[in-house]
C-alpha positions as CSV (number, residue, x, y, z in Angstrom):
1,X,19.2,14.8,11.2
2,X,18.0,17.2,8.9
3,X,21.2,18.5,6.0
4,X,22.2,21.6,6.8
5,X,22.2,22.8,3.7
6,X,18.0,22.9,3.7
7,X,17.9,24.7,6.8
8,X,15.5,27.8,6.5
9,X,17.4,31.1,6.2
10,X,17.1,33.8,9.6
11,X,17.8,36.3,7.4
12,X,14.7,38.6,7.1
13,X,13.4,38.9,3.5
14,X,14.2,41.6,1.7
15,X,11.9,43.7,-0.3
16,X,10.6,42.4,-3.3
17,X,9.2,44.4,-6.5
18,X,5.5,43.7,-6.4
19,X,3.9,40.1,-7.0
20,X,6.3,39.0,-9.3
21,X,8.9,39.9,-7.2
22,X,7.7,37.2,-5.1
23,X,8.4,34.2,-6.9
24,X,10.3,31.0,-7.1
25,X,13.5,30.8,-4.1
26,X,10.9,28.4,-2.4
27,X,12.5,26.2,0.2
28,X,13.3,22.5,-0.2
29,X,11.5,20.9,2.6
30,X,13.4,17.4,4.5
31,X,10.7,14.8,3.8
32,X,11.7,13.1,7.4
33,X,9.1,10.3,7.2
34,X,9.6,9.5,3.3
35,X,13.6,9.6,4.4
36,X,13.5,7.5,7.3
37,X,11.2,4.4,5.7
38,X,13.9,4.7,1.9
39,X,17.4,5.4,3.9
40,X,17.5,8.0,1.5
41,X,16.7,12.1,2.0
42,X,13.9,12.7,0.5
43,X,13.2,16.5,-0.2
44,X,10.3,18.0,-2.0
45,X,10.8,21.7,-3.2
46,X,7.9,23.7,-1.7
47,X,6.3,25.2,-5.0
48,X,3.2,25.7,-3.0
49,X,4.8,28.5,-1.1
50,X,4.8,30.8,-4.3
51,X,2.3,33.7,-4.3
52,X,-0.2,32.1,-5.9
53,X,0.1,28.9,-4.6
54,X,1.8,27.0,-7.0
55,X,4.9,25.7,-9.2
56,X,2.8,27.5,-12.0
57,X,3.5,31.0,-10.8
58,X,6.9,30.8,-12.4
59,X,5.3,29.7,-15.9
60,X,3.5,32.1,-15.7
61,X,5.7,34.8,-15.3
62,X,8.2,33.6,-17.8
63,X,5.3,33.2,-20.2
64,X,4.3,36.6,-19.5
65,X,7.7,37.8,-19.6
66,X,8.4,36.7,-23.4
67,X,5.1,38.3,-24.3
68,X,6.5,41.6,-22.9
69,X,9.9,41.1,-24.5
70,X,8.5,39.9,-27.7
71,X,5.8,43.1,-28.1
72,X,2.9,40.7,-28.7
73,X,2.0,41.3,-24.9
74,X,1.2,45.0,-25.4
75,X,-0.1,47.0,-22.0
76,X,-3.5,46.7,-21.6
77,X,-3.9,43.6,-23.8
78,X,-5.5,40.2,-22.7
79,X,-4.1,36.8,-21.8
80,X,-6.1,33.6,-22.9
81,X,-4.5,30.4,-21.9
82,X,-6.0,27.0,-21.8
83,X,-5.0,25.5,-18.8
84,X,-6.2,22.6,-15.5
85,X,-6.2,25.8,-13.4
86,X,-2.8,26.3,-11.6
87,X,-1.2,28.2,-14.6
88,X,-4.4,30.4,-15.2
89,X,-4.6,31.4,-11.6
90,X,-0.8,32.3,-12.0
91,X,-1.8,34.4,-14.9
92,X,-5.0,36.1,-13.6
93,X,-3.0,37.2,-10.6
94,X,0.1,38.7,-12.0
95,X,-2.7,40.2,-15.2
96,X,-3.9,41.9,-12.2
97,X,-0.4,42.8,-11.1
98,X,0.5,44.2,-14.3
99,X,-2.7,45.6,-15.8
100,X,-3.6,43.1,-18.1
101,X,-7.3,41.6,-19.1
102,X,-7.2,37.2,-18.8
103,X,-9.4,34.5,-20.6
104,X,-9.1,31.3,-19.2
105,X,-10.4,28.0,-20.7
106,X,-10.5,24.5,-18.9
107,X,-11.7,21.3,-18.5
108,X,-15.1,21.2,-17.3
109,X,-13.6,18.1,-14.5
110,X,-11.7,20.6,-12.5
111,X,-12.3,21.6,-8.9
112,X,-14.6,24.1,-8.3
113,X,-12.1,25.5,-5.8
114,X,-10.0,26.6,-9.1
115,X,-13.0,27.5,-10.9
116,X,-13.8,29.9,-8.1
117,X,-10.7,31.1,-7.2
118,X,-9.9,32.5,-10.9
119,X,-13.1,34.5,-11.2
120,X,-12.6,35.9,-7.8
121,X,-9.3,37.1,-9.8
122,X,-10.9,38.4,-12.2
123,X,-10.8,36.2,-14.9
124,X,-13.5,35.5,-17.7
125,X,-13.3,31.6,-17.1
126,X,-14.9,29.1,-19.8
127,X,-14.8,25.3,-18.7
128,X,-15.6,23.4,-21.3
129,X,-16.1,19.3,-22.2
130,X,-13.6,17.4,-21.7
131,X,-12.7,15.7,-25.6
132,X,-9.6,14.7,-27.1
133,X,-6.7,16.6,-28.4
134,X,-7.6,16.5,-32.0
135,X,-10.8,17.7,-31.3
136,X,-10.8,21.6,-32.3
137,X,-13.1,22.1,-28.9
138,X,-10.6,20.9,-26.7
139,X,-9.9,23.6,-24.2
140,X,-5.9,24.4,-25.6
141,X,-7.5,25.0,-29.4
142,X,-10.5,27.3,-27.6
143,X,-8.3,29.4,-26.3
144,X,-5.9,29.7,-29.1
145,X,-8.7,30.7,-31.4
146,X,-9.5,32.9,-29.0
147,X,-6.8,34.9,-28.6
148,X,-6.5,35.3,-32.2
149,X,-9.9,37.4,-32.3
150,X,-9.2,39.5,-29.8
151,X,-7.5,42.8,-30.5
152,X,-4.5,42.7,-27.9
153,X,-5.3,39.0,-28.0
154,X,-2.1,36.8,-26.3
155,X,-2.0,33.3,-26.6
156,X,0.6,32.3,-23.5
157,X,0.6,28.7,-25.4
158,X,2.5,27.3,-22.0
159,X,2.2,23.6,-23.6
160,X,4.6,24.8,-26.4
161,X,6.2,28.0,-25.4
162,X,9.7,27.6,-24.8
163,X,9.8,30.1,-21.9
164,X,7.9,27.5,-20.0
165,X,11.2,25.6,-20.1
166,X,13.5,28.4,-19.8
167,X,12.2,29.7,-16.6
168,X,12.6,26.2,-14.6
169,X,16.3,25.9,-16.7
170,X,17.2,29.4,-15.0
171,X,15.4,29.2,-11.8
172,X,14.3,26.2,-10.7
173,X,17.0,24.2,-11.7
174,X,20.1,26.1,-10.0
175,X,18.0,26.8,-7.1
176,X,17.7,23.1,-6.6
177,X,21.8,22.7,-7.0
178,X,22.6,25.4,-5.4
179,X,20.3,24.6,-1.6
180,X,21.7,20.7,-1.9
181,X,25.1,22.6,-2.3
182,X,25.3,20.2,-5.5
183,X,24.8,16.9,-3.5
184,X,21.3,16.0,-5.5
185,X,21.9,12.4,-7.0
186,X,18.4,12.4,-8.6
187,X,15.1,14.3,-9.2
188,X,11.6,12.8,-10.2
189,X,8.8,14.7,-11.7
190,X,4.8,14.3,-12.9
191,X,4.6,16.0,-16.5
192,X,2.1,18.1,-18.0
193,X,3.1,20.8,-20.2
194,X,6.7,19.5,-19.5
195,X,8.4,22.5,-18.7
196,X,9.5,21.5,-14.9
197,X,11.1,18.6,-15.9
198,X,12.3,19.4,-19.2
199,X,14.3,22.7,-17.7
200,X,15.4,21.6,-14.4
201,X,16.6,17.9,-15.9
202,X,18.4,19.6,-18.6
203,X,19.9,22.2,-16.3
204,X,21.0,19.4,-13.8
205,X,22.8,17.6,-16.5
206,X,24.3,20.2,-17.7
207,X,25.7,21.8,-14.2
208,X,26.4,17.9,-13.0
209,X,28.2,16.8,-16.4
210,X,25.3,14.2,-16.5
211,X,25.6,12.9,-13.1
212,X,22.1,13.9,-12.0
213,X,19.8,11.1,-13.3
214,X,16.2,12.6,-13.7
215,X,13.3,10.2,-13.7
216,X,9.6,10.8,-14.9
217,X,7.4,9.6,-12.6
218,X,3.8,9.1,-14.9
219,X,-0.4,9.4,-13.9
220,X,-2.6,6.5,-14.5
221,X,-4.2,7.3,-18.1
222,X,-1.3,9.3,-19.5
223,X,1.1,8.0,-22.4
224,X,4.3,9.3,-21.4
225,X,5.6,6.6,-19.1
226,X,4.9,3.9,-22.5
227,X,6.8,6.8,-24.4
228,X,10.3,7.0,-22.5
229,X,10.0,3.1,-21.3
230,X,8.7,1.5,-24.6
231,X,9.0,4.2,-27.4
232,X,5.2,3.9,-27.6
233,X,2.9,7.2,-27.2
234,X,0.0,5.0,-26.0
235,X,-1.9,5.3,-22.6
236,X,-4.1,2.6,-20.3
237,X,-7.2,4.1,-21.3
238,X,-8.2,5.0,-17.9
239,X,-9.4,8.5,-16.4
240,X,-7.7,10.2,-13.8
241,X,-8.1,12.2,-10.1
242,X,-5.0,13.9,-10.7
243,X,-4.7,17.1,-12.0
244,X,-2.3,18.9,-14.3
245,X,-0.4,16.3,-14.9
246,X,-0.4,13.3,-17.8
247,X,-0.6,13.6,-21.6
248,X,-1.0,12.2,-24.7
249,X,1.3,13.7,-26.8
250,X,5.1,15.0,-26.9
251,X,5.2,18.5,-26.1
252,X,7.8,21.2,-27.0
253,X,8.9,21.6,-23.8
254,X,8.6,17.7,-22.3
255,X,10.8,17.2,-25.6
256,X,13.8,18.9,-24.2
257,X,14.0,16.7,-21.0
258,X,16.8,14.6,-20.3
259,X,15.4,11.6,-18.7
260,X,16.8,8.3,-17.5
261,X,13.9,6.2,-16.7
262,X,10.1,6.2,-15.8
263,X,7.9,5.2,-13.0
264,X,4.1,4.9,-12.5
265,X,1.8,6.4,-10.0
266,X,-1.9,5.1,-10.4
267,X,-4.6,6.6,-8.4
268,X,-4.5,4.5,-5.5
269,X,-1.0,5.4,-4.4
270,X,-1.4,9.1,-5.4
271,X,-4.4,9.4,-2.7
272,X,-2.9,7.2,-0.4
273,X,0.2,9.7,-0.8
274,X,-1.6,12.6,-0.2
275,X,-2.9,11.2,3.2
276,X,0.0,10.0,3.8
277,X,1.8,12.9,3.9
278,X,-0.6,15.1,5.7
279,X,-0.6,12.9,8.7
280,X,3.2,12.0,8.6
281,X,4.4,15.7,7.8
282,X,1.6,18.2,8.5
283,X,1.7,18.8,4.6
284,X,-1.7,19.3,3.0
285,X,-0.9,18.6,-0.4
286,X,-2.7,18.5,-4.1
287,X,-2.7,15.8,-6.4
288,X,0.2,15.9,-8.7
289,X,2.5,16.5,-5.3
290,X,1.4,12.9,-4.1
291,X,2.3,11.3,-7.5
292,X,5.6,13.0,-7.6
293,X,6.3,11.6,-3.8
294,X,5.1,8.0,-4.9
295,X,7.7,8.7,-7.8
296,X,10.7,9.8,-5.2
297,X,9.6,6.5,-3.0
298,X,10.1,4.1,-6.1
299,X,13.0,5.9,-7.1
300,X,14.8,6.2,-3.6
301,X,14.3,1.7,-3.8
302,X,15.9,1.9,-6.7
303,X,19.1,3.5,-6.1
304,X,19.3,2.4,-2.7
305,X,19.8,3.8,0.9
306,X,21.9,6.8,1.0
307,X,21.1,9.2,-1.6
308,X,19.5,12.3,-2.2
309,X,16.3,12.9,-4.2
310,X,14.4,16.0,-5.0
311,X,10.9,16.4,-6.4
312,X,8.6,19.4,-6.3
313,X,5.4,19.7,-3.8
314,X,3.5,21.7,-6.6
315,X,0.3,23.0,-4.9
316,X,-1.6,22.5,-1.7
317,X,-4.7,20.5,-1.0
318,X,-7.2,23.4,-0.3
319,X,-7.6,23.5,-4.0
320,X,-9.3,19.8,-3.9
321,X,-11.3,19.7,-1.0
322,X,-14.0,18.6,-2.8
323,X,-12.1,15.9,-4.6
324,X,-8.9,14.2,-2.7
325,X,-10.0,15.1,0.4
326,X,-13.9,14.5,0.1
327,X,-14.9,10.7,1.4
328,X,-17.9,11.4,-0.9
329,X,-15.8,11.6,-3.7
330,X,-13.6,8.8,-3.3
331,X,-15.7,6.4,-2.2
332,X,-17.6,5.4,-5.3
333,X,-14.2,5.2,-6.3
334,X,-13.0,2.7,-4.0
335,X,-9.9,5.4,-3.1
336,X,-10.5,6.1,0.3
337,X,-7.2,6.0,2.0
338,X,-6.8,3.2,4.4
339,X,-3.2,2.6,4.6
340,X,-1.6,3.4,8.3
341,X,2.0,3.4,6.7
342,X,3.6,2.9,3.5
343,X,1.7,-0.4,2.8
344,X,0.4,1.0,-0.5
345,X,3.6,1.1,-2.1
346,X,4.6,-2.6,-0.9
347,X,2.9,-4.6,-4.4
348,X,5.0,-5.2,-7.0
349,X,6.5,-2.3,-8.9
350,X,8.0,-1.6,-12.2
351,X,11.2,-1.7,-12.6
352,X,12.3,2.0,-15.2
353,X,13.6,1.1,-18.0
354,X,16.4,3.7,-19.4
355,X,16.1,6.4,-22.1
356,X,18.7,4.3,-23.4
357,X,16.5,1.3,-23.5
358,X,13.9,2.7,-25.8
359,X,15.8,5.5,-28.2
């Protein structure tokens, strides 16, 4: 029986004010499989459905939006943001929107899909190696460099912008509470630049008086899920096929979440996910969504049969058709799916341990 407070409006939608008009009021969607096999209801928050395609649309509108308000966004000025894709292509499209010029730099591992979709929106795209952090040609110092020898140069910085958290505190965040009609006991979230889960867990708490616990649910390679469960910012060394998500340091905006407790997602389940939930639900779904499912799974076991979880379907899988959906691909791998049900998620899993635990 699907809640009635997720039912889809029959209202007609009204008329918005251009692209950005657009964005965010996505739908949470009644994850019926996921539900059934927990006992729990299991509801991803269709992100996909923005404009663009993505939970990133609404960064990048609020990191445009404080460039406007702040004056260093002056009309006819250029965006540069280093970015996995999603957030550029939010930025290329709403630059086009609003008259703007947009430099993108990325990882040279990305999909070609994104590659090709952001110069088809006119962005000047540079996908460079893949090095560390510290390195000054990692792609986020490229493009801050960059922006700083432009004239009209704006540096969107979404990694440490605060307005990266503040949209998902004033958007995503009550959306959530208000379509669950406040009956959300729990949300679980991949990180990247942090700002999903740092606004909409601290917005939860806050609305809830601290009855929403909020869970990070961590990619293989990344060093957050040592960070909240053992203090330690150290990853497992290992690469990745997600995308977007997982990090080796504390962001701005990943500091402001309010978490309880971490989970891991390696590779394995995150494709098996995917699959999963294209031929249980008809959802066609990228990367980071089948980690943060995997994450509501092990967190619906957790609490037990009876509650209700949230997490966000970020983007859809046309964008990695030549990665997580290519048997090519995932073969040499050894990650081509195989799993008829849930089986994947059966071996033995970690058990979170809570913010508590480790501060």
């Amino acid at each position: 029986h699907r809640p009635a407070c997720i039912m889809a409006s029959k209202q007609p939608p009204s008329i918005t004010e251009g692209f950005s008009g657009t964005i965010g009021n996505t739908p949470l969607i009644h994850l019926k499989s996921l539900s059934e096999a927990t006992g729990c209801t299991i509801l991803g928050k269709a992100e996909f459905m923005n404009p663009g395609g993505s939970v990133k649309d609404r960064t990048a509108l609020g990191l445009i939006l404080a460039g406007e308000r702040s004056g260093l966004l002056r009309p006819g000025g250029t965006i540069v943001e280093g970015t996995a894709g999603n957030t550029g292509i939010g930025l290329a499209t709403l630059a086009l929107a609003r008259g703007y010029k947009c430099i993108i730099y990325m990882p040279d591992n990305q999909s070609q899909e994104k590659v090709d979709l952001l110069r088809t929106l006119g962005a000047e795209v540079y996908c460079v190696p893949v090095v560390p952090f510290a390195n000054p040609k990692q792609y986020y110092h490229q493009a801050k460099a960059r922006a700083a020898e432009i004239e009209g140069g704006y540096f969107t910085d979404q990694f440490e912008s605060s307005a990266n958290y503040q949209v998902h505190y004033d958007t995503t965040g009550p959306e959530i509470w208000t379509q669950t009609e406040g009956k959300v006991d729990a949300v679980v979230f991949a990180a990247g630049t942090g700002g999903s889960i740092g606004g909409i867990s601290t917005y939860l708490k806050d609305k809830s008086d601290g009855k929403v616990q909020a869970y990070l649910v961590d990619c293989q390679g990344s060093a957050l899920y040592n960070y909240v469960t053992k203090g330690e910012l150290k990853g497992d060394g290992r690469s990745s096929v997600t995308s977007g998500i997982g990090i080796a340091r504390i962001t701005a905006n990943f500091a402001k979440a309010k978490i309880d407790g971490a989970f891991q997602a390696d590779d394995y389940e995150c494709v098996e996910m995917v699959h999963y939930l294209l031929r249980h639900e008809g959802l066609m779904l990228g990367s980071s969504s089948g980690v943060n499912a995997v994450g509501a799974v092990k967190l619906a076991r957790k609490l037990g049969p009876g509650h209700t979880i949230v997490t966000i379907l970020c983007d859809l899988g046309q964008r990695y058709m030549t990665q997580i959906y290519n048997q090519s691909f995932l073969e040499p791998l050894s990650l081509w799916p195989s799993a008829k049900a849930l089986e994947f998620l059966e071996k033995k899993e970690e058990q979170p341990a809570t913010a508590a635990e480790t501060k």
